[in-house]
DSSP file (Angstrom, degrees, kcal/mol; ACC not computed):
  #  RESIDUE AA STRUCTURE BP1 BP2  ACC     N-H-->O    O-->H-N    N-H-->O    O-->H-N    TCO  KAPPA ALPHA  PHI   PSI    X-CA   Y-CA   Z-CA
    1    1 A X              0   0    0      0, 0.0     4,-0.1     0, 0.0     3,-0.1   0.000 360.0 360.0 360.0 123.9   18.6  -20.1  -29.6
    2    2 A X    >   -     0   0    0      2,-0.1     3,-1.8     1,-0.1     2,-0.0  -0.440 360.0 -78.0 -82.9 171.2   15.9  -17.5  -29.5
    3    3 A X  T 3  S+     0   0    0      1,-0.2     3,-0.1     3,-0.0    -1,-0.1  -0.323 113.2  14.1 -59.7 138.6   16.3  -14.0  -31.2
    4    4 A X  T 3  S+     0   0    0      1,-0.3     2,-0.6    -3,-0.1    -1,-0.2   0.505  88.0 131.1  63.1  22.7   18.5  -11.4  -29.1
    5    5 A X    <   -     0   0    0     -3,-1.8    -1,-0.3    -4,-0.1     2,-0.3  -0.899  38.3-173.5 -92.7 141.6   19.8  -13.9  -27.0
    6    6 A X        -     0   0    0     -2,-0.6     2,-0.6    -3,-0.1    -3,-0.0  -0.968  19.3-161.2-122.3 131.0   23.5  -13.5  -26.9
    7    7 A X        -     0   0    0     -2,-0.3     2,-0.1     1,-0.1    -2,-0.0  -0.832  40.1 -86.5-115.7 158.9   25.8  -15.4  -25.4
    8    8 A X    >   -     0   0    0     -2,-0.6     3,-3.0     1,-0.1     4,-0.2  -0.278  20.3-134.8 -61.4 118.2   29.9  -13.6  -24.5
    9    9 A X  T >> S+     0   0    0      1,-0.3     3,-3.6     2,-0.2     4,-1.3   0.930 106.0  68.3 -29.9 -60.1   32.8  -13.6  -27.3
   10   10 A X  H 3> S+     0   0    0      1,-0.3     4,-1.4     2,-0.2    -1,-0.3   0.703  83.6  64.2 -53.8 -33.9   34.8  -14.7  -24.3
   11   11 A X  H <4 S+     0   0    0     -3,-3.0    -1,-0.3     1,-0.2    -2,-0.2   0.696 112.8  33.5 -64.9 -14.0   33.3  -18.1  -23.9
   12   12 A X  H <> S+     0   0    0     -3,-3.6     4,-0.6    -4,-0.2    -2,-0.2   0.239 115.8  53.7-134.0  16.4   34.5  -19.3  -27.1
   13   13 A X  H  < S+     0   0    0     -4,-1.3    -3,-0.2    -3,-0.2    -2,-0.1   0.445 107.4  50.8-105.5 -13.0   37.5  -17.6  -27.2
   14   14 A X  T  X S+     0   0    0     -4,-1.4     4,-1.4    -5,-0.5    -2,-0.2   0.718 115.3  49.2 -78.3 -22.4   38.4  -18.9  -24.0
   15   15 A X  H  > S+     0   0    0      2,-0.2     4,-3.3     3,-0.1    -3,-0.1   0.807 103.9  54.3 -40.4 -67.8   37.5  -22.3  -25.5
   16   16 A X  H  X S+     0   0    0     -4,-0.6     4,-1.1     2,-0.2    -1,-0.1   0.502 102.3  55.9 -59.7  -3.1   39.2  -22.0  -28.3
   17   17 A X  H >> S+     0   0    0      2,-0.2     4,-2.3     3,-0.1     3,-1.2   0.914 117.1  40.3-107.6 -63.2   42.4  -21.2  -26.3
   18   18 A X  H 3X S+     0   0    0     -4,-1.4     4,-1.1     1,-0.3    -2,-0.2   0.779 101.0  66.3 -84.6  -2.2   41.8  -24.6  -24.4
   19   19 A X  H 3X S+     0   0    0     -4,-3.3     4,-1.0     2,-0.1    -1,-0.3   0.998 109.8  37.8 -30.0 -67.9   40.8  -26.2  -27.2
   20   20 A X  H XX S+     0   0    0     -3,-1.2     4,-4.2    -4,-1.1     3,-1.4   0.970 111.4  57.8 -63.7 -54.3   44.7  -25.7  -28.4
   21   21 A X  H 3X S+     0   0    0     -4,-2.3     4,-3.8     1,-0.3    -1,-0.2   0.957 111.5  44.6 -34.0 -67.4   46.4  -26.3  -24.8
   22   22 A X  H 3X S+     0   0    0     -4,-1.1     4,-1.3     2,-0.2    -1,-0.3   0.739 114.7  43.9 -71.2  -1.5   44.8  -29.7  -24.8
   23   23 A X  H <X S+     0   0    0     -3,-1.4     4,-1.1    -4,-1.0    -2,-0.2   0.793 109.2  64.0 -87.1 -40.3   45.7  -30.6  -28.8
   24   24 A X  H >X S+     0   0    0     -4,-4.2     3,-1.9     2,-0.2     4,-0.9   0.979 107.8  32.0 -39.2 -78.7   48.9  -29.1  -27.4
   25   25 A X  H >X S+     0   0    0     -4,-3.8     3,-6.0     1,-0.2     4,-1.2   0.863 112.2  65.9 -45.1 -64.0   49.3  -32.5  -24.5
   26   26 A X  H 3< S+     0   0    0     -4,-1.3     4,-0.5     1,-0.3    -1,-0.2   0.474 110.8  37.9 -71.0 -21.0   47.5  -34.8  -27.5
   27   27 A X  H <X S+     0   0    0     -3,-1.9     4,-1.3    -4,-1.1    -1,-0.3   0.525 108.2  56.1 -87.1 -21.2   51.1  -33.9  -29.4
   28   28 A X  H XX S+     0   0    0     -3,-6.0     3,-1.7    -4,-0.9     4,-1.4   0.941 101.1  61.5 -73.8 -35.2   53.4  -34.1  -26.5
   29   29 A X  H 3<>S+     0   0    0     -4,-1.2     5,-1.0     1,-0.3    -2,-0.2   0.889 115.8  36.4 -51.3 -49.3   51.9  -37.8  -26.2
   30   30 A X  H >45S+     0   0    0     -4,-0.5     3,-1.2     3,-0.2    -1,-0.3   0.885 112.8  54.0 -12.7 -78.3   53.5  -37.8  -29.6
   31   31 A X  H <<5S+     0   0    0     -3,-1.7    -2,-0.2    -4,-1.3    -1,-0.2   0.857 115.7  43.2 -68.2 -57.2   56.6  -35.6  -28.7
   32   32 A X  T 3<5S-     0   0    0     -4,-1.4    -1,-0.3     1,-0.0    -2,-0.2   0.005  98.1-145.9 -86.5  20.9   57.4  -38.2  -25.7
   33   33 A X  T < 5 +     0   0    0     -3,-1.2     2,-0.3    -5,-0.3    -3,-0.2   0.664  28.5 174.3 -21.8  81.7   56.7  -41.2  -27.8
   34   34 A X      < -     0   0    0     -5,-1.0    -1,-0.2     1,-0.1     2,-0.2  -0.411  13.7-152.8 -91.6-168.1   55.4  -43.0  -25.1
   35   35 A X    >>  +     0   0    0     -2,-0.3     4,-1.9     4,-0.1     3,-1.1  -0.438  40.0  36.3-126.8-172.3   53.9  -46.5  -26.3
   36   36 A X  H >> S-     0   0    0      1,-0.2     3,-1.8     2,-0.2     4,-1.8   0.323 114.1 -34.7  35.9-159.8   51.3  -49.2  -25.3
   37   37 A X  H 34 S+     0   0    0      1,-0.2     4,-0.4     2,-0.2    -1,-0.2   0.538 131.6  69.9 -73.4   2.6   48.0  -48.8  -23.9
   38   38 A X  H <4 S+     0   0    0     -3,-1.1     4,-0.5     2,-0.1    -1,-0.2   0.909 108.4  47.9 -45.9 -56.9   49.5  -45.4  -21.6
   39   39 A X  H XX S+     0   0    0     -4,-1.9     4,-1.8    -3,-1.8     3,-0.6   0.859 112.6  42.2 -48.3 -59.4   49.5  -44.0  -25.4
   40   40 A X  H 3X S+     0   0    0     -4,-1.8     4,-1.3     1,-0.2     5,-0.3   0.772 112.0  50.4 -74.1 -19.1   46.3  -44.9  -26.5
   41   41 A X  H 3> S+     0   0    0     -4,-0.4     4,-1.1    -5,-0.4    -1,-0.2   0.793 109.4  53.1-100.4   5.4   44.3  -44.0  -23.5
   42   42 A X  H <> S+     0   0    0     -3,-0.6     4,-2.2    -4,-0.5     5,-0.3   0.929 109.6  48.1 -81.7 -63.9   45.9  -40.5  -23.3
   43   43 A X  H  X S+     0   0    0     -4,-1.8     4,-1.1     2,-0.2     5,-0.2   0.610 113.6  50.5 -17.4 -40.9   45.0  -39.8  -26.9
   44   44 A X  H  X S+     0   0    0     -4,-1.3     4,-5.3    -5,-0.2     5,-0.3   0.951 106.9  51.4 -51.7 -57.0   41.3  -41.1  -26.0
   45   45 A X  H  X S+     0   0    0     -4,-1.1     4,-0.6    -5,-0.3    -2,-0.2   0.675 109.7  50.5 -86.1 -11.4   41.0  -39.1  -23.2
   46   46 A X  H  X S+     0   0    0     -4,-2.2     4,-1.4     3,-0.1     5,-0.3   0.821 111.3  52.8 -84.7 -42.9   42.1  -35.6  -25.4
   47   47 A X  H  X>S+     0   0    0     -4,-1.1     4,-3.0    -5,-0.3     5,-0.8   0.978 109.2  41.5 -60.7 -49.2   39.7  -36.4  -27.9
   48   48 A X  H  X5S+     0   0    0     -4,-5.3     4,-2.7     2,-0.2     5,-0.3   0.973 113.9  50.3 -55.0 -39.0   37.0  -36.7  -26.0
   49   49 A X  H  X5S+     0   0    0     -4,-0.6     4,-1.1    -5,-0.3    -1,-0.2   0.951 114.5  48.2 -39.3 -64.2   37.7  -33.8  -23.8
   50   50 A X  H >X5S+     0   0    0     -4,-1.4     3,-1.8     1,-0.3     4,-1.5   0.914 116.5  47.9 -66.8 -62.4   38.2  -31.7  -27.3
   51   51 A X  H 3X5S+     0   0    0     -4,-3.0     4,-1.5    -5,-0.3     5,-0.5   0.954 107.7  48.7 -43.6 -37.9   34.9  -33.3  -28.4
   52   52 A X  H 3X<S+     0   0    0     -4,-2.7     4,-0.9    -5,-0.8     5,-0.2   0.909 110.1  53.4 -76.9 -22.2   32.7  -32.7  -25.3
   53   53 A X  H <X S+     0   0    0     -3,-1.8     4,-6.2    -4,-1.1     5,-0.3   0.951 113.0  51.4 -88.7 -30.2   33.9  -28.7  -25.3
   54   54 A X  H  <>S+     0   0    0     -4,-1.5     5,-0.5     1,-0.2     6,-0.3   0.869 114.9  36.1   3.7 -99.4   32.7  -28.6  -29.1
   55   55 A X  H  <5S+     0   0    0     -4,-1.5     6,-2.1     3,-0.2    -1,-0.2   0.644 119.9  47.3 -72.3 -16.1   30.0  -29.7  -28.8
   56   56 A X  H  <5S+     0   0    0     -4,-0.9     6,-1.3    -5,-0.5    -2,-0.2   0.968 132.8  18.6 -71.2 -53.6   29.0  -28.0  -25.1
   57   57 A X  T ><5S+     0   0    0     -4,-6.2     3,-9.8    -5,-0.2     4,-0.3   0.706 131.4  35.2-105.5 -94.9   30.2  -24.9  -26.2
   58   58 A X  T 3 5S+     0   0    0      1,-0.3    -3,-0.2    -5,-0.3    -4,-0.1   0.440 119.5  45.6  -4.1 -82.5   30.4  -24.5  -30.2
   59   59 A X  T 3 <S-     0   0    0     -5,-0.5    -1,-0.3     1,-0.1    -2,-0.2   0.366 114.0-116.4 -69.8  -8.5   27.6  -26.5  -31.2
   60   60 A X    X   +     0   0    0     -3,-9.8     3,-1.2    -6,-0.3     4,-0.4   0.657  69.3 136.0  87.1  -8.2   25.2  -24.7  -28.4
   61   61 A X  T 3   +     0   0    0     -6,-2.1    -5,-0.2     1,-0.3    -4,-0.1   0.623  64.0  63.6 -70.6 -20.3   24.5  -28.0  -26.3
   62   62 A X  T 3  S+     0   0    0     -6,-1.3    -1,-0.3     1,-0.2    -5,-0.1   0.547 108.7  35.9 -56.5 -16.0   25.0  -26.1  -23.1
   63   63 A X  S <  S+     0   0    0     -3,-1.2    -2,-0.2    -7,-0.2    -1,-0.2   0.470 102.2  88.7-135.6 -14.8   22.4  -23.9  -23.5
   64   64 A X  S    S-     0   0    0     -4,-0.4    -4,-0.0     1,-0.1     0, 0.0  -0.626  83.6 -72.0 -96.2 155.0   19.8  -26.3  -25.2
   65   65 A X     >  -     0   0    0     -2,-0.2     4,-1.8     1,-0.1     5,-0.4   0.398  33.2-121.2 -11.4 139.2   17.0  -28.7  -23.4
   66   66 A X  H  > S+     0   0    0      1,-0.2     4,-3.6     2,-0.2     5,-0.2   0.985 111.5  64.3 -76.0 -37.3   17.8  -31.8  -21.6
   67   67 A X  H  > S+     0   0    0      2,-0.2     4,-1.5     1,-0.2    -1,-0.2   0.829 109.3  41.5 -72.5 -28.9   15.5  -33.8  -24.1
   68   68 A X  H  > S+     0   0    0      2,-0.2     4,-1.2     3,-0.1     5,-0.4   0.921 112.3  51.1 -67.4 -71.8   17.9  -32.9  -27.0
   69   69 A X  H >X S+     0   0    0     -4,-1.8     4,-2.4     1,-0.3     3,-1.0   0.842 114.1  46.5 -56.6 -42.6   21.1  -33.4  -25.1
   70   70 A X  H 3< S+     0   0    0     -4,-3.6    -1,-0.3    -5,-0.4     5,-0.3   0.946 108.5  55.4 -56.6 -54.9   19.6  -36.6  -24.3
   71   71 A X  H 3< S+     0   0    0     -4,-1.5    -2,-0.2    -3,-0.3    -1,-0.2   0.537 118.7  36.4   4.4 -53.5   18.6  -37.2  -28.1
   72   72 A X  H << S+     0   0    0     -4,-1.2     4,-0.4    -3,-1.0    -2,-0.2   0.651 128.9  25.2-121.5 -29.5   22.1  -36.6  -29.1
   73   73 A X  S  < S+     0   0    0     -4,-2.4    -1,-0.2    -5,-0.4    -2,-0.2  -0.398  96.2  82.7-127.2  79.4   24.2  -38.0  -26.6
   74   74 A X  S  > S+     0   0    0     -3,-0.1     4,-1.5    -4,-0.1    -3,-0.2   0.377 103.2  45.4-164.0 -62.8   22.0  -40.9  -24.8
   75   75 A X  H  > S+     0   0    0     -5,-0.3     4,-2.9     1,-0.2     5,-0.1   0.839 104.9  47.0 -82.5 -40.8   23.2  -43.1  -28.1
   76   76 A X  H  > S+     0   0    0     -4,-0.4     4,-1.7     2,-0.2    -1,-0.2   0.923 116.6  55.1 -76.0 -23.8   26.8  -42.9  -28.8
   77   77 A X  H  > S+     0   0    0      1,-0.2     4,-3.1     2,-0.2    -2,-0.2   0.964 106.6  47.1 -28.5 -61.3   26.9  -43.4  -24.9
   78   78 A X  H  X S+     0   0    0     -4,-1.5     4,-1.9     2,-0.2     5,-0.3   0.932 111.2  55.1 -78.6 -53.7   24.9  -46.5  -25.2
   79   79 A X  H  X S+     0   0    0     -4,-2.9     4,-3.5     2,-0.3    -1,-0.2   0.852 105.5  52.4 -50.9 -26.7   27.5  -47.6  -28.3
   80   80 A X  H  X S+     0   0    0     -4,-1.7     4,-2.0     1,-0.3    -2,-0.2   0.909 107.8  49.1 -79.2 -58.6   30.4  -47.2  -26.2
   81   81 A X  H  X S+     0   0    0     -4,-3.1     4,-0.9     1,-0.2    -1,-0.3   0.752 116.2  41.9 -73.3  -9.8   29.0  -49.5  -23.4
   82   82 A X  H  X S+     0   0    0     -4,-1.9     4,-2.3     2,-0.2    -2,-0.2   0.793 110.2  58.6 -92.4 -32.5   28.0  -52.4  -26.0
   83   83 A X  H  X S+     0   0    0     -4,-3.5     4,-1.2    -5,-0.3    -1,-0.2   0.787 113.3  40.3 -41.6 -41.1   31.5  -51.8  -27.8
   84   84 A X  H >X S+     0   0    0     -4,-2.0     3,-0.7     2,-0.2     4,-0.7   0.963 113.2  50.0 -72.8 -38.3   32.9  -52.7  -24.2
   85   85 A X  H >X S+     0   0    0     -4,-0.9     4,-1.9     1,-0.3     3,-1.1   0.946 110.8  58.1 -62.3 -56.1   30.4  -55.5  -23.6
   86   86 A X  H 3X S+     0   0    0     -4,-2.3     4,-1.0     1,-0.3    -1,-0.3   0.612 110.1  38.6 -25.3 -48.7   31.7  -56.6  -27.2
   87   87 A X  H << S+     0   0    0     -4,-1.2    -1,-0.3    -3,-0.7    -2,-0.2   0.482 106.1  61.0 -96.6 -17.3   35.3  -56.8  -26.2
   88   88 A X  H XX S+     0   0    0     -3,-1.1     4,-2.9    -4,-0.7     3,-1.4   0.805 112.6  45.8 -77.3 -45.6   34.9  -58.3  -22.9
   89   89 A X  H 3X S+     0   0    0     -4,-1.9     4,-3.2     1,-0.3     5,-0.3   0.869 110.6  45.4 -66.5 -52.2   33.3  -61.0  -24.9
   90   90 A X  H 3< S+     0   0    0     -4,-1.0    -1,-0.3     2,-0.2    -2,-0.2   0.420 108.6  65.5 -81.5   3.3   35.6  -61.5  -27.6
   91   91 A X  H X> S+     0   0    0     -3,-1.4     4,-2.4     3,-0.2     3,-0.7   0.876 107.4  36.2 -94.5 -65.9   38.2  -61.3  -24.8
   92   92 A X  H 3X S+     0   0    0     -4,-2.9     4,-1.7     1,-0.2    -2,-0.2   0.789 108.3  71.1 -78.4 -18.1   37.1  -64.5  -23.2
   93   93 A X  H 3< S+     0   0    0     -4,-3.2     4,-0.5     1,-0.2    -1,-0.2   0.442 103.1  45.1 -34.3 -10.8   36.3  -66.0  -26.6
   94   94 A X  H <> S+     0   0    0     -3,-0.7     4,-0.8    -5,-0.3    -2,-0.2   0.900 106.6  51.4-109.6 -48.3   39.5  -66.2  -27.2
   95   95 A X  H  X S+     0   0    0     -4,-2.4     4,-3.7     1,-0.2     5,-0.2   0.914 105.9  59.6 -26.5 -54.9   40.9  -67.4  -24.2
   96   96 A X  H  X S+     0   0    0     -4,-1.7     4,-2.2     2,-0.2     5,-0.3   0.983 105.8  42.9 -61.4 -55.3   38.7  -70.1  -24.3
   97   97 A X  H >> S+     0   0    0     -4,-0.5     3,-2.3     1,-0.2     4,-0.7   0.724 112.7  60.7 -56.3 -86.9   39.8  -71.5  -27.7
   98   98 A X  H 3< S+     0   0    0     -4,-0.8    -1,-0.2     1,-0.3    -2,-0.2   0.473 112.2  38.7  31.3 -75.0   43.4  -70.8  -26.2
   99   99 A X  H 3< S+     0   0    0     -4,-3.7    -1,-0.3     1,-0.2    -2,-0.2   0.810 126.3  30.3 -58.6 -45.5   42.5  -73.1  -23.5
  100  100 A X  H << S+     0   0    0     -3,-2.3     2,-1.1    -4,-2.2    -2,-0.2   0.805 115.9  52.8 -71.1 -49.7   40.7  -75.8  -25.2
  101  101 A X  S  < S-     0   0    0     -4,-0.7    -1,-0.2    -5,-0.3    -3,-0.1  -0.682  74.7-177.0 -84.9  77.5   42.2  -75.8  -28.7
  102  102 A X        -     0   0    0     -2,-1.1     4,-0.4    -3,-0.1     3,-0.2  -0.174  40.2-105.7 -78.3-171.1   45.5  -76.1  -27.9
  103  103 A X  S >> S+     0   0    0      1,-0.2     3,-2.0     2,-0.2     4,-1.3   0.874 118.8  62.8 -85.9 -39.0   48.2  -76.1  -30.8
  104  104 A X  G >4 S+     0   0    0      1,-0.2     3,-1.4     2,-0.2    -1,-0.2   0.964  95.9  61.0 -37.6 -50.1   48.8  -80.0  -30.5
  105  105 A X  G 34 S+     0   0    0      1,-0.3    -1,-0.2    -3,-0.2    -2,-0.2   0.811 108.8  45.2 -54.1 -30.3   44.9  -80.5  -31.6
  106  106 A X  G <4 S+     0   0    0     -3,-2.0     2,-0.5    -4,-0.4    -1,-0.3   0.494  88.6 100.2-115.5  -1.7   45.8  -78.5  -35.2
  107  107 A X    <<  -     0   0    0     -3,-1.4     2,-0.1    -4,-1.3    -1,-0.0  -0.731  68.4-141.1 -63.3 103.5   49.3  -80.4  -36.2
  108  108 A X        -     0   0    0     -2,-0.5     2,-0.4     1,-0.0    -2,-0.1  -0.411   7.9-135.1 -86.8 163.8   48.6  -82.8  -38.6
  109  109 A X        -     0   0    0     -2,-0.1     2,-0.4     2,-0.0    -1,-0.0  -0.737  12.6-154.3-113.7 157.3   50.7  -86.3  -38.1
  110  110 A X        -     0   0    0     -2,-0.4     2,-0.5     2,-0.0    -2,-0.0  -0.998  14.2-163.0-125.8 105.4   52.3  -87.7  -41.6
  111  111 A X        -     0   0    0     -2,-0.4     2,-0.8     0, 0.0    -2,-0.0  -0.900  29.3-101.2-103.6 151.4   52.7  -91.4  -41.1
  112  112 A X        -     0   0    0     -2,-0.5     2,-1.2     1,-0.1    -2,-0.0  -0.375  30.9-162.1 -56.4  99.4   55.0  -93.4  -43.5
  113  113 A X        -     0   0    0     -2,-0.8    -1,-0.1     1,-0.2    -3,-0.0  -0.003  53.7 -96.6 -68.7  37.1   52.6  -95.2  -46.1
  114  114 A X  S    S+     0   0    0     -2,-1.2    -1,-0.2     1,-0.1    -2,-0.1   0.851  77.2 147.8  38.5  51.4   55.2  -97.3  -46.9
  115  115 A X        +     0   0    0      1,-0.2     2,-0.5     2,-0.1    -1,-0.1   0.422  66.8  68.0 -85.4 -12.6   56.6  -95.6  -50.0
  116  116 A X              0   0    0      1,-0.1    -1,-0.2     0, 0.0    -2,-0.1  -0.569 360.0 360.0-110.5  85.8   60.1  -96.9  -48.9
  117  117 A X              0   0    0     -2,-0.5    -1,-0.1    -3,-0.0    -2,-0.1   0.745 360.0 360.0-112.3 360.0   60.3 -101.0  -49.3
């Protein structure tokens, strides 16, 4: 930020306000104890919100160069899809043993060595 630029109290106290609203839902999820993946992807999707105004407003990324903003969020981007690619993977890795190794294959069979005559 260059010298005498100023940017309005009001943007980040209007921030801050929804900052709290949305930790406010991230607690009803809580409050309403819902379950399963409903839970988790409501809880994803306030954090990220609460990250992305952070860093847009707090941290000044609204107002900086696309070759920073790129810089800084061009990678965890790029983790997120490999993370997915990553789970897709391990998804059908598993299946596949599922399918192929069934439970018979790993049961070992005990025959009588003729320990009773």
């Amino acid at each position: 930020m260059s010298e005498g630029q100023q940017h309005p109290l009001s943007i980040y106290y209007s921030i801050w306000i929804l900052l709290f609203v949305v930790s406010g839902f991230s607690y009803a999820v809580d409050y309403f104890q819902l379950q399963g993946m409903l839970r988790w992807t409501l809880i994803l999707i306030f954090m990220f919100i609460k990250a992305g105004f952070i860093v847009a407003i707090f941290m000044h990324m609204t107002w900086e160069r696309l070759a920073l903003k790129m810089a800084i969020l061009l990678p965890p981007i790029f983790l997120m899809i490999f993370i997915g690619i990553m789970s897709i993977e391990s998804d059908y890795t598993f299946l596949t043993r599922i399918e192929f190794f069934t439970e018979s294959d790993f049961v070992p069979v005990y025959h009588n060595s003729g320990a009773e005559h």
